[in-house]
NURO-36584 format. One record per residue (C-alpha): residue number from 1; residue in three letters; x, y, z. Coordinates in steps of 0.2 Angstrom, whole numbers, plus 2048, in hexadecimal, padded with zeros to 3 digits. Example, Ala and Ser with C-alpha at 12.3 -4.5 7.8 and 13.67 -1.06 7.14 Angstrom:
2
SITE num residu  xx  yy  zz
SITE   1    Ala 83E 7EA 827
SITE   2    Ser 844 7FB 824
***
This chain:
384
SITE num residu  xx  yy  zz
SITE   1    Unk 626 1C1 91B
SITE   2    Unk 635 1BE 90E
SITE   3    Unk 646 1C0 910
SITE   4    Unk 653 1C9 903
SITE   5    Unk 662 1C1 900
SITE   6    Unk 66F 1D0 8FB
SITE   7    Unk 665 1D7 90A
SITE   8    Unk 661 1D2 91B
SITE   9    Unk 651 1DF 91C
SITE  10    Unk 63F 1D6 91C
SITE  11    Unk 633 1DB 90C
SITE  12    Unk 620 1DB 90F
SITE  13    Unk 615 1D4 901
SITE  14    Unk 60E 1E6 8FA
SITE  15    Unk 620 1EB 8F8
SITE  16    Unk 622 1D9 8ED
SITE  17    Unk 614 1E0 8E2
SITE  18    Unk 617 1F2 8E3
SITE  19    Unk 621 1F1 8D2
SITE  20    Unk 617 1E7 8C8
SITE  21    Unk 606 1F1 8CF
SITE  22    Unk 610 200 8C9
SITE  23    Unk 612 1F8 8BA
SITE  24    Unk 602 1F5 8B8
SITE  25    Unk 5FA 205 8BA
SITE  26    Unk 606 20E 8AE
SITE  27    Unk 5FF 1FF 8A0
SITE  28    Unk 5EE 204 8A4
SITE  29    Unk 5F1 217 8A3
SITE  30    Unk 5FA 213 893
SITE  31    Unk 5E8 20A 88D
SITE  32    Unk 5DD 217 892
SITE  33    Unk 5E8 226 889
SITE  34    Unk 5E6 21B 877
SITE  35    Unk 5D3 217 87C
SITE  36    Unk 5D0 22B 880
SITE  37    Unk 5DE 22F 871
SITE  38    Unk 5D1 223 867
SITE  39    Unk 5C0 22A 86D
SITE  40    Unk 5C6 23C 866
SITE  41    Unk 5CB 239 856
SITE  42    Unk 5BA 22D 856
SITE  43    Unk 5B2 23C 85E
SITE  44    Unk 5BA 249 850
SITE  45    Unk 5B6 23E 841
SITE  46    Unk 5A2 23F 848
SITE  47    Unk 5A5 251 849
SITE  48    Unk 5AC 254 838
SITE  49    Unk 59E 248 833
SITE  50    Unk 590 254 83C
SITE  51    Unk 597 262 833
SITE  52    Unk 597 25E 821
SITE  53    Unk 587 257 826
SITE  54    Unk 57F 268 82C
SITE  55    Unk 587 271 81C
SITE  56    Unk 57F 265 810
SITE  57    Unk 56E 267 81A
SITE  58    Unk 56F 27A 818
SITE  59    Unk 572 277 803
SITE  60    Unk 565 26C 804
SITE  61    Unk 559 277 80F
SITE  62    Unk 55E 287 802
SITE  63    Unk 55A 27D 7F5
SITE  64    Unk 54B 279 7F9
SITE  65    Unk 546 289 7FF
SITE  66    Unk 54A 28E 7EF
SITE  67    Unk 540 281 7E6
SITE  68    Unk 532 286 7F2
SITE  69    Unk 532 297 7E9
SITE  70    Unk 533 28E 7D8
SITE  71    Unk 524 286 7DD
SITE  72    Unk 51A 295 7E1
SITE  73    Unk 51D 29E 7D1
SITE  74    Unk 518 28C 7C7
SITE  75    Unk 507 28B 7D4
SITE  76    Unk 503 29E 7CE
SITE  77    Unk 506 29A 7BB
SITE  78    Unk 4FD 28A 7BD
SITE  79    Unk 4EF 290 7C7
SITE  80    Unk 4ED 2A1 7B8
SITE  81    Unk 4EF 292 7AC
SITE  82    Unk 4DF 288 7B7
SITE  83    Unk 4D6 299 7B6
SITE  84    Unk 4D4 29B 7A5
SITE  85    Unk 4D4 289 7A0
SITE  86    Unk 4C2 288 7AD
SITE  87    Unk 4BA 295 7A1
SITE  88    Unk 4BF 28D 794
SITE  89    Unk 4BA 27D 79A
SITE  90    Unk 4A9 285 79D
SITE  91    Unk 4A7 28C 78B
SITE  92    Unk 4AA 27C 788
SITE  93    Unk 49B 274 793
SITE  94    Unk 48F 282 78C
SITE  95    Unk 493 27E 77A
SITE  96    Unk 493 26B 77D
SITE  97    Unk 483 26B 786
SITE  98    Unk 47C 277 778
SITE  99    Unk 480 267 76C
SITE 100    Unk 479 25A 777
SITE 101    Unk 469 264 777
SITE 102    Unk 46A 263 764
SITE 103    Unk 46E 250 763
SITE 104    Unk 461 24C 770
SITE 105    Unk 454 256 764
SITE 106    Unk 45B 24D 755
SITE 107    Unk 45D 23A 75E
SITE 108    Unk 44B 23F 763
SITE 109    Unk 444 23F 750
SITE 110    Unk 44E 230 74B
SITE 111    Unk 449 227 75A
SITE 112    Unk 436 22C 753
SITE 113    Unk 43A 227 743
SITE 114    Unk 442 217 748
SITE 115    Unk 434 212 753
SITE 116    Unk 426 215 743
SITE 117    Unk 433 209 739
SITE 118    Unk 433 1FE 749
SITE 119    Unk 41F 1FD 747
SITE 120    Unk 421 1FB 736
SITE 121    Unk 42D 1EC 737
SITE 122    Unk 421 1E5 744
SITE 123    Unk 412 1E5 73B
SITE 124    Unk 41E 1DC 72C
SITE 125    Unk 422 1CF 73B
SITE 126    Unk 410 1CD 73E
SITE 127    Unk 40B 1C8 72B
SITE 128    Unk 41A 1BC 72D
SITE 129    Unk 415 1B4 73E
SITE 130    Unk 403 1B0 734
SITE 131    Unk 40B 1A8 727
SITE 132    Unk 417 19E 730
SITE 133    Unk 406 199 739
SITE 134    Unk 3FF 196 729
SITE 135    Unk 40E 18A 726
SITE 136    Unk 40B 182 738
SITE 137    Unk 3FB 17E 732
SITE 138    Unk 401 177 722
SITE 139    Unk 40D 16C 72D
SITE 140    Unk 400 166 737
SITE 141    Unk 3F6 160 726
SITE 142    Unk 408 157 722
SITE 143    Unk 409 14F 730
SITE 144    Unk 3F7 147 730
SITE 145    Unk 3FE 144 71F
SITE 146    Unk 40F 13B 728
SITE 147    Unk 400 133 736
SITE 148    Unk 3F9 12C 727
SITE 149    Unk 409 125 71C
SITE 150    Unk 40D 11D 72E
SITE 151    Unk 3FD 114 72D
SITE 152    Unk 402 10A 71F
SITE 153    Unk 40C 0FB 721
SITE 154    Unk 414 0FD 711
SITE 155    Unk 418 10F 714
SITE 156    Unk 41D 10B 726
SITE 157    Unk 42B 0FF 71F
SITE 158    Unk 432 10C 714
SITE 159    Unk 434 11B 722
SITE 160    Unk 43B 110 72D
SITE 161    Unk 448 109 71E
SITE 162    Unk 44B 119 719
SITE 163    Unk 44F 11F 72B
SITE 164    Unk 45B 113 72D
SITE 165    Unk 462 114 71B
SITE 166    Unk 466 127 722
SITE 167    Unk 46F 122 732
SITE 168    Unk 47B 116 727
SITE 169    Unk 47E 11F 719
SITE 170    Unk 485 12F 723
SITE 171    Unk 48E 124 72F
SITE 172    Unk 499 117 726
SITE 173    Unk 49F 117 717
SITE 174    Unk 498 112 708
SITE 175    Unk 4A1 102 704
SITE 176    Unk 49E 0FD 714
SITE 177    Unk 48B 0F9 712
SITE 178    Unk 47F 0F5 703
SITE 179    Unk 469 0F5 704
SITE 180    Unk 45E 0EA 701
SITE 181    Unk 46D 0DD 6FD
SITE 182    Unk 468 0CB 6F6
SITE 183    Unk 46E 0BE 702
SITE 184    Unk 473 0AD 6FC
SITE 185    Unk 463 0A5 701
SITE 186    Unk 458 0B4 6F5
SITE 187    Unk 454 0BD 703
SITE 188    Unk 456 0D0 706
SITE 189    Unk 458 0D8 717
SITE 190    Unk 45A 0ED 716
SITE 191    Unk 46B 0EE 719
SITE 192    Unk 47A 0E4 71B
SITE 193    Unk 48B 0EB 723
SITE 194    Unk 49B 0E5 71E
SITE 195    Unk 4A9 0E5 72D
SITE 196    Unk 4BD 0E3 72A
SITE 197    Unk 4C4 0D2 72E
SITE 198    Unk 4B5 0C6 72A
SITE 199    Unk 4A9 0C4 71D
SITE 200    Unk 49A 0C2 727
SITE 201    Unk 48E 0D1 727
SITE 202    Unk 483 0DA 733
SITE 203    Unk 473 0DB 72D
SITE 204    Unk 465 0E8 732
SITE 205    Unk 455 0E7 730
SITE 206    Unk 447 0F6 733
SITE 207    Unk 437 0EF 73B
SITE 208    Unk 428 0FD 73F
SITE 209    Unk 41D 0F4 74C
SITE 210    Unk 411 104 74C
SITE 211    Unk 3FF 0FA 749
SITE 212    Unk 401 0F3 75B
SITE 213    Unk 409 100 765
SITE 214    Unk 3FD 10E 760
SITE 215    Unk 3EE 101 765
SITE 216    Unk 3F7 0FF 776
SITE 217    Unk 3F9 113 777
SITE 218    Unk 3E8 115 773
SITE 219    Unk 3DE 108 77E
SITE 220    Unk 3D2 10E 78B
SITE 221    Unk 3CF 0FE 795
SITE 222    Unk 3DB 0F0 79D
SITE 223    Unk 3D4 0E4 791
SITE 224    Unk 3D9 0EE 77F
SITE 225    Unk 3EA 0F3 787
SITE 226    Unk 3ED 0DE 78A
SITE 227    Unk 3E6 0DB 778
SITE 228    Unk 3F1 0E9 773
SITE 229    Unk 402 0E2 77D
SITE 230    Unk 3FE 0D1 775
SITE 231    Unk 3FB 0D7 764
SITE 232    Unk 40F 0E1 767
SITE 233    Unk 415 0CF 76D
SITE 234    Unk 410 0C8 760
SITE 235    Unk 416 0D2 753
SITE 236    Unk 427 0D6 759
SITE 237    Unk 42A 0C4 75C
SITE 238    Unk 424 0C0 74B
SITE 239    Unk 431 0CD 744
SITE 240    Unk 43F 0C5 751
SITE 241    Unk 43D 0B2 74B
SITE 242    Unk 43B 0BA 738
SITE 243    Unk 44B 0C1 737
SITE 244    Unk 452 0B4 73F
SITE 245    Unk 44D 0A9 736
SITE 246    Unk 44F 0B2 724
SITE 247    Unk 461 0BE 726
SITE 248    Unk 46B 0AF 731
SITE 249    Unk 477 0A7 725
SITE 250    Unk 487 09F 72D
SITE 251    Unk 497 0A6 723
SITE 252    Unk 48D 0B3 71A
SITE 253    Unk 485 0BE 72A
SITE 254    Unk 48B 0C0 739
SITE 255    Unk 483 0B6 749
SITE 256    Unk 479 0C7 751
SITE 257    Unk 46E 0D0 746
SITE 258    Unk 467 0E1 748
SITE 259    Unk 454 0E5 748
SITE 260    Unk 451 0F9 746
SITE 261    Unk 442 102 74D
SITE 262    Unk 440 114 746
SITE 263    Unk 437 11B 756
SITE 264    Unk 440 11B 766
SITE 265    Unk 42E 11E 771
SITE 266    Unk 42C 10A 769
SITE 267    Unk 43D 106 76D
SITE 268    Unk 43C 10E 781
SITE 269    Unk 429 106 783
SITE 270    Unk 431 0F4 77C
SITE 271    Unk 440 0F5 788
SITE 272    Unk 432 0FC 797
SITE 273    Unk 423 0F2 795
SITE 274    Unk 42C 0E2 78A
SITE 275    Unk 439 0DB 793
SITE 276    Unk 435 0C9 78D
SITE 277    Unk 435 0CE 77A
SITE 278    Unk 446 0D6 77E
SITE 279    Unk 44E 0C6 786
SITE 280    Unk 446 0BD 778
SITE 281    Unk 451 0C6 76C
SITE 282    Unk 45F 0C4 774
SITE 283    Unk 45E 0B1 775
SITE 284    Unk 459 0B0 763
SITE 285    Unk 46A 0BD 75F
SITE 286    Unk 460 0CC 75A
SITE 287    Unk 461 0DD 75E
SITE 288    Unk 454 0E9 760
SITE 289    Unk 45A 0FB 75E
SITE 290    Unk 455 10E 75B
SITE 291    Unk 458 11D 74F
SITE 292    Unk 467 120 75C
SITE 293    Unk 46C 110 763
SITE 294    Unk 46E 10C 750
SITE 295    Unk 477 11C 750
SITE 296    Unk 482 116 75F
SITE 297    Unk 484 104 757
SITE 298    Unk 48A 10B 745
SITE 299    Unk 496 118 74D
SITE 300    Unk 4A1 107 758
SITE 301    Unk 49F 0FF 744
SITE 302    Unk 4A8 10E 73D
SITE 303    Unk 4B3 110 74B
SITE 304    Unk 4BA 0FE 747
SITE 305    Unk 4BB 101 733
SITE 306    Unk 4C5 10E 738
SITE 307    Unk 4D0 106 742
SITE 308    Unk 4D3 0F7 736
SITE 309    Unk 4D7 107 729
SITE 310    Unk 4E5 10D 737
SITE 311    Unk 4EB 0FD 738
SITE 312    Unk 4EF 0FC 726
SITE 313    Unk 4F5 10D 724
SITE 314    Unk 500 109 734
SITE 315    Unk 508 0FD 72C
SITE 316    Unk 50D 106 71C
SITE 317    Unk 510 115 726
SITE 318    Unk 51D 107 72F
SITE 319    Unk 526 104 71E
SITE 320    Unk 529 115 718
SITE 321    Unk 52F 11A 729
SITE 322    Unk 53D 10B 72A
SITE 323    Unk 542 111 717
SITE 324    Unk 542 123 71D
SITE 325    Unk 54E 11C 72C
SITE 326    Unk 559 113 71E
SITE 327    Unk 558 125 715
SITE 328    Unk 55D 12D 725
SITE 329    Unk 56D 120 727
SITE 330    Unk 573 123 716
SITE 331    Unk 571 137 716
SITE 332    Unk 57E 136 727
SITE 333    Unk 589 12B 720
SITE 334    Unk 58C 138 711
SITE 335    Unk 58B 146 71A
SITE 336    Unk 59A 13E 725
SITE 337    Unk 5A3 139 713
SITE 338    Unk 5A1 14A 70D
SITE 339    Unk 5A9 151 720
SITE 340    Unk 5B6 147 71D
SITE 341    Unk 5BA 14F 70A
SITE 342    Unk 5B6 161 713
SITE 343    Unk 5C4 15B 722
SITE 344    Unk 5D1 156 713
SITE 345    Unk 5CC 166 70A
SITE 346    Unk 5D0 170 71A
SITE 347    Unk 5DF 166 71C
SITE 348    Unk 5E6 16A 70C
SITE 349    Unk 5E3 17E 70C
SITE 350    Unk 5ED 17C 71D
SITE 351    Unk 5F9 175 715
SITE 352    Unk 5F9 181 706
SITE 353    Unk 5F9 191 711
SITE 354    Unk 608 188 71C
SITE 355    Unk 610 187 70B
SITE 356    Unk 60F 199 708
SITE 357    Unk 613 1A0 718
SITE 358    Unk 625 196 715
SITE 359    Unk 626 19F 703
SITE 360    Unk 622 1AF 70C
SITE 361    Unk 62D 1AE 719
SITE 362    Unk 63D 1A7 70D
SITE 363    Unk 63A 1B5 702
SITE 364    Unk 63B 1BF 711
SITE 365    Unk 64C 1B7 716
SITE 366    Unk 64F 1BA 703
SITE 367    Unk 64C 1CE 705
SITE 368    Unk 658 1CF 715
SITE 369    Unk 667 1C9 70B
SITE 370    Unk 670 1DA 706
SITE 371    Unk 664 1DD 6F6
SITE 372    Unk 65E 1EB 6FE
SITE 373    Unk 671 1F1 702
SITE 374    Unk 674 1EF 6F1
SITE 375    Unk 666 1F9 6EC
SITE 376    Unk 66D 207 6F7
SITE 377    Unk 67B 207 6F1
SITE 378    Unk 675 208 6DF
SITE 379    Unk 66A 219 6E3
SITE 380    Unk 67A 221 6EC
SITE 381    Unk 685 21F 6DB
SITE 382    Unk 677 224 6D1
SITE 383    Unk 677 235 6DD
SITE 384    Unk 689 236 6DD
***
């Protein structure tokens, strides 16, 4: 219970707050009128919205009825046009398979008179498959004839050189090596190889131990096979200690030497079946190669010749580029002399054109003076 003061009456609590409930309420009446103001213009807006929507459907909906009838008419056309296209089309067919009847016939008596030329042709292959059989024969007789030039140690010594000769010759180049050279103590191994950066030479020397291994391939019994293997000993070690003892001068040849064997079955069975003749070789500073080992051992020796060419050329190619740097220098620094004469050069037309516009623009001043008053006044008297 509260007291007034201007009045001695007693005011409850719900009168108190009666005004400002009062108050209240009206702000909230106030709040829902603007939201329900807001919701029918948001609600007219949709509406509006609805109905130019529904009138652009109806366009669209004429429209496409009437592009529906558009289509009809283009279906009928199209499907006359199909009509007589289908007979056409099967004109067409009949006169098409009326030609392919006529090709068949006609690829008929070409094929006919292909497969006649075809039977011709392959009795000519047949007269040439009995003379190349004549020819196998005659290579058989050659090679009895190669069997027998084998046989001869003489003759053996020159395939196997010439084998080697081959190899060299299309592998280094020719300055590099020379055949059947005279050393300084008069004798002459098959080939000597000249490497850069040293005067000592490799040299090769083609050996054909034939006699023995074809004894050893032939034997039928344990006892010729070791006579056979003893006999190969023998004379490989023989050519070993030979060129050893013959090719190794200290200055002129270099330290290892190389011993060539034109058959690579005699160099697989040595390497196999001769593991002591190997390391024998070794020790003694030869080495027993094939046709491809040589091969192998000819292409390293013209990979370093050509290396020790690189080399050289590097070197020149070295100079001309520190001369063509030096070139390079003294190109920018005229070309940076003949900016600056381009810089003056633009300088002074500046300066020439500065020089002009002032001319210009005194005559100019000159011109505004009264000349052109007194030029007035001239063609006035002249009318008058």
């Amino acid at each position: 219970m509260q007291v007034c003061s201007f009045r001695k009456i007693p005011m409850t609590m719900t009168e108190a707050i009666a005004p400002y409930i009062w108050i209240l309420f009206s702000a909230l009446l106030l709040a829902v009128a603007f939201a329900l103001q807001q919701v029918y213009a948001r609600f007219r807006a949709i509406r509006a919205d609805i109905i130019s929507t529904q009138q652009r459907m109806e366009t669209r909906f004429s429209e496409l009825i009437k592009a529906n009838n558009e289509i009809t008419g283009q279906l009928k056309v199209t499907n006359e046009i199909s009509i007589a296209q289908r007979s056409d089309s099967l004109r067409t067919i009949r006169e098409t398979l009326d030609k392919a009847g006529h090709r068949v016939n006609e690829n008929i008596a070409t094929n006919n008179e292909r497969t006649s030329e075809t039977l011709n042709r392959l009795h000519e292959r047949i007269a040439i498959i009995n003379s190349a059989q004549a020819s196998i024969v005659n290579l058989s007789s050659q090679f009895v004839t190669l069997q027998e030039t084998l046989s001869d140690k003489q003759q053996r010594g020159a395939f196997g050189q010439g084998c080697m000769e081959s190899i060299i010759r299309d592998m280094l180049p020719g300055h590099t090596f020379s055949f059947q050279a005279t050393l300084s103590n008069k004798n002459r191994p098959d080939c000597l190889i000249s490497l850069p950066n040293t005067k000592e030479k490799i040299v090769v020397d083609a050996k054909f131990p034939l006699e023995a291994f074809t004894a050893m391939k032939k034997s039928v019994s344990p006892d010729h096979l070791k006579e056979a293997q003893k006999r190969l000993r023998q004379d490989v070690t023989k050519h070993i200690k030979d060129i050893r003892e013959r090719y190794f001068i200290p200055g002129e040849t270099q330290d290892n030497t190389i011993m060539f064997v034109p058959s690579e079955s005699v160099y697989a069975d040595l390497y196999e079946h001769f593991d002591d003749i190997i390391q024998k070789a070794y020790r003694m500073r030869v080495i027993i190669v094939s046709p491809s080992m040589l091969m192998l051992s000819v292409q390293v020796m013209r990979s370093l010749i050509r290396d020790t060419q690189i080399r050289q050329k590097a070197d020149l190619i070295r100079d001309e580029i520190t001369f063509l740097v030096e070139d390079v220098h003294r190109l920018r620094k005229r070309a940076l002399d003949l900016q600056k004469h381009f810089d003056q050069a633009t300088h002074d037309v500046k300066q020439v054109l500065l020089s002009a516009d002032k001319i210009k623009i005194r005559g100019q001043k000159i011109e505004e003076t009264g000349i052109e008053e007194e030029r007035k006044t001239e063609d006035i008297e002249k009318k008058t």
